[in-house]
N, C-alpha and C positions, 0 to 999 in steps of 0.2 A: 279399759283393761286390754293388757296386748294378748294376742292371739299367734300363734304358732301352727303351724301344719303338723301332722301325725308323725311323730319319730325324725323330726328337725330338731338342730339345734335351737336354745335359746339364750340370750344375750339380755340382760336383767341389768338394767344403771342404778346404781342407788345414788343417790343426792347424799351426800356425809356430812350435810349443815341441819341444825335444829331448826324447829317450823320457823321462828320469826327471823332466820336468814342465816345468822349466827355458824362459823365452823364448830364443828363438834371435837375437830383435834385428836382426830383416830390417830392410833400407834398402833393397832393391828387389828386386822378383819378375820371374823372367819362367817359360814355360811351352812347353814342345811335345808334338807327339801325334804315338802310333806305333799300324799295326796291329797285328795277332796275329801278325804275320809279323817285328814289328819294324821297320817299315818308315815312315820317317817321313810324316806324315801334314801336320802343320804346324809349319814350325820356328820355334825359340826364337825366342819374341813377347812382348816387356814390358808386363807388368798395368799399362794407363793408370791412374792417380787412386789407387795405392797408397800409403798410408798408414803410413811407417817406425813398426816396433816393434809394429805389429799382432798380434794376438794368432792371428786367420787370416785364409785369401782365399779370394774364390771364384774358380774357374773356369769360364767356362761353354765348352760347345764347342756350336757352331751344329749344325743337324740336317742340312746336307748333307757334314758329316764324319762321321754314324751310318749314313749310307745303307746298308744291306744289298747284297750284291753278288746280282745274280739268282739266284734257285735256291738260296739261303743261309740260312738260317734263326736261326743265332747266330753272332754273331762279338764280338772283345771290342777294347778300345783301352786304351792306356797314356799316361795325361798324370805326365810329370817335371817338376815344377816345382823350378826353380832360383832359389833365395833367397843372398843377397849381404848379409852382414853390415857393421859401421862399419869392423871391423878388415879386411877385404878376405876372407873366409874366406866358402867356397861352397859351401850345404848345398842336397843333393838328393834331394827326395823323390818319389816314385809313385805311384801309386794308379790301380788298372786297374778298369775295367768292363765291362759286358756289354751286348750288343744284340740283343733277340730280334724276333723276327717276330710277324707277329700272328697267324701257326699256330704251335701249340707241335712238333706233328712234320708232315714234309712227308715223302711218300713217295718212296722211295728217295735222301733228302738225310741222313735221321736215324732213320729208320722204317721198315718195310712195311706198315703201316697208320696211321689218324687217330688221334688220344685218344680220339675220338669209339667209334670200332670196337673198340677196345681196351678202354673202358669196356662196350661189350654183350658183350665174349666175354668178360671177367671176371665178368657174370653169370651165365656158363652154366659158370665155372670155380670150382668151392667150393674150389678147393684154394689159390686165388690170396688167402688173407683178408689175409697183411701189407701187397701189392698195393690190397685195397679198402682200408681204413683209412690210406693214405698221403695227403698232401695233393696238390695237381694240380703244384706244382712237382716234388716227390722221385719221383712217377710219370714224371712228361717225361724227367728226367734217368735213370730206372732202366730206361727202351722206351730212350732213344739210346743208352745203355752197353750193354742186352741186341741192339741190334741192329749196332753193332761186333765183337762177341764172336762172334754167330753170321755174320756177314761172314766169318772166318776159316776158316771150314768150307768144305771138299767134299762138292758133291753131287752125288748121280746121281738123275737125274730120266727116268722113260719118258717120251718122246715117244713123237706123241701120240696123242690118240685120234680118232676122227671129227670130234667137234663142238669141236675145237682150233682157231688159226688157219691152223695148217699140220698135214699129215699126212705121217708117213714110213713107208713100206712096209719089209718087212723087206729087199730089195734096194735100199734108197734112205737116203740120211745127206743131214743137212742141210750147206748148205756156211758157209763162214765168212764169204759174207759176210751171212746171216743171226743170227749171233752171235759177230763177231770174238773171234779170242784163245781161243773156246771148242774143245773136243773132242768129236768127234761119235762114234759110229759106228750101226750099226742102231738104231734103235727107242730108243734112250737118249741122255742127254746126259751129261757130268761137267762141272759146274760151278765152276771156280775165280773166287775173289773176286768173288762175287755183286753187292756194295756197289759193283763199279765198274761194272757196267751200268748200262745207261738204264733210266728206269722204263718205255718202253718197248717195250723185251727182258723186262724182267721180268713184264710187261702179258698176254706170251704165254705164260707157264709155266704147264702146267697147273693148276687151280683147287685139286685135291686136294692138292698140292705147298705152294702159297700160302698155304690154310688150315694147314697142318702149319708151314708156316715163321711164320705170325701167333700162333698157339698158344704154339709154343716159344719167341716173342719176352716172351710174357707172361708165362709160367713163370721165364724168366732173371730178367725183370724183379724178379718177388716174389722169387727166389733174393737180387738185387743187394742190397733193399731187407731183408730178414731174415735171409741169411747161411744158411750149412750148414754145421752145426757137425758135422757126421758128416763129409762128403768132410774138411772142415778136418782133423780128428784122423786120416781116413785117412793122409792127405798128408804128417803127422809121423811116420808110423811106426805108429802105433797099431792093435792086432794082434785088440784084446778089449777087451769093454765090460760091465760090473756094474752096475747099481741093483737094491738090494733083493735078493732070490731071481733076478731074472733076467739073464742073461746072455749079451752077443753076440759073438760069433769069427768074425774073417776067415780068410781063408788069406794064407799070410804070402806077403809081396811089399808093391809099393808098387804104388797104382793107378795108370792111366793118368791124368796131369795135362791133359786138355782145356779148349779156352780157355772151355767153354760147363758148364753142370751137367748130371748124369744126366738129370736131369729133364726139361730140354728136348730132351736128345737123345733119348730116351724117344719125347716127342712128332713127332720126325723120323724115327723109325720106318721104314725102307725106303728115305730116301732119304740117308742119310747115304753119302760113298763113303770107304772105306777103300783107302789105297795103298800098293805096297810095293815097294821096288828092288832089285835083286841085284847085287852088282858083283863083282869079283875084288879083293883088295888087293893 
């Protein structure tokens, strides 16, 4: 998929031959643009100075149809272009692209931290090596997919401590409207859907908390990017494992399916919440 800068031109080739090579025998093009939502952007517009039986066309779309909506970091576009053969027969094709910013992550848009910060806590992580050796695209794309994953998580977080921006006494809970939607009581928070607060709310969450949650986004990440081929076979069933002389045995059952790996939840250590309902049937 091509990719474009934020409020740049784009230049879109269509191929005007049918899959198995074949001219398609256009006599006139026209074209429109949708966003990611499907939403039309520009409607069907006929390619001035088109030239029947063409072999392709370009399109270009102007830069203030790429604009970035604020606070958005990729989004993408779909130009259909509609070609009109001699016989009257009306063939349509696609072709979508992408729009990025000139940050690759933005915090709390696609991230909890930069590349930039991401790149110095993988120095201090030897375990992250399929993480180093990735290039800077399959990184950006493996921190935005680990930090949706970890969005789905519950957490419980102590508030706070002295040097926090607020302090809660054990006779005192914060109210909501310092963290709508959220659940309070003494000394603790429970965090549902993280990824929908402001950055913030999340500006005040403890430091120790923040760092565990940046850790574990890094960890996911090198999971995304090199795969766990042990949860994998857990998750089928797989009960015991051989190479050689050695040999490993679970206990039987199926593991818990979490949206996130061991690993990172490892690294969220204490703040992870777990919850449980009771009902009558």
């Amino acid at each position: 998929m091509t990719t474009f800068a934020n409020g740049s031109v784009a230049s879109i080739v269509f191929s005007l031959n049918h899959d198995d090579g074949t001219p398609i025998g256009a006599q006139s093009v026209s074209y429109a643009l949708f966003d990611a939502n499907d939403v039309i952007i520009i409607n069907p517009t006929s390619v001035a100075g088109f030239v029947a039986n063409s072999a392709q066309v370009t399109i270009t779309i102007a830069g203030t149809n790429n604009a970035l909506p604020t606070g958005q970091n990729i989004d993408s576009r779909k130009v259909t272009l509609t070609a009109t053969t001699a016989a009257g027969e009306i063939v349509n094709l696609d072709q979508i692209y992408t729009i990025r910013g000139s940050s690759h992550l933005d915090f709390m848009v696609n991230s909890y931290q930069t590349l930039q910060n991401a790149e110095m806590l993988a120095l201090r992580t030897p375990t992250v090596y399929v993480y180093a050796a990735a290039s800077i695209k399959d990184k950006v794309m493996a921190l935005s997919e680990a930090y949706n994953r970890l969005g789905m998580l519950t957490f419980s977080v102590n508030y706070f401590t002295q040097n926090s921006v607020e302090y809660v006494t054990e006779t005192n809970t914060l109210t909501s409207n310092s963290f709508p939607g959220q659940f309070f009581r003494p000394r603790y928070v429970v965090i549902n859907h993280i990824n929908d607060m402001t950055a913030d709310y999340v500006s005040k969450l403890p430091k120790n908390f923040f760092n565990a949650l940046c850790q574990a986004q890094l960890i996911e990440a090198n999971i995304i990017l090199g795969g766990d081929s042990l949860t994998d076979d857990r998750r089928q069933g797989m009960v015991s494992k051989k190479v050689g002389e050695s040999a490993t045995t679970w206990r039987a059952g199926k593991p818990l399916d979490l949206p996130v790996s061991r690993q990172a939840l490892k690294a969220l250590t204490g703040y992870i919440h777990y919850g449980s309902k009771l009902g009558r049937g």
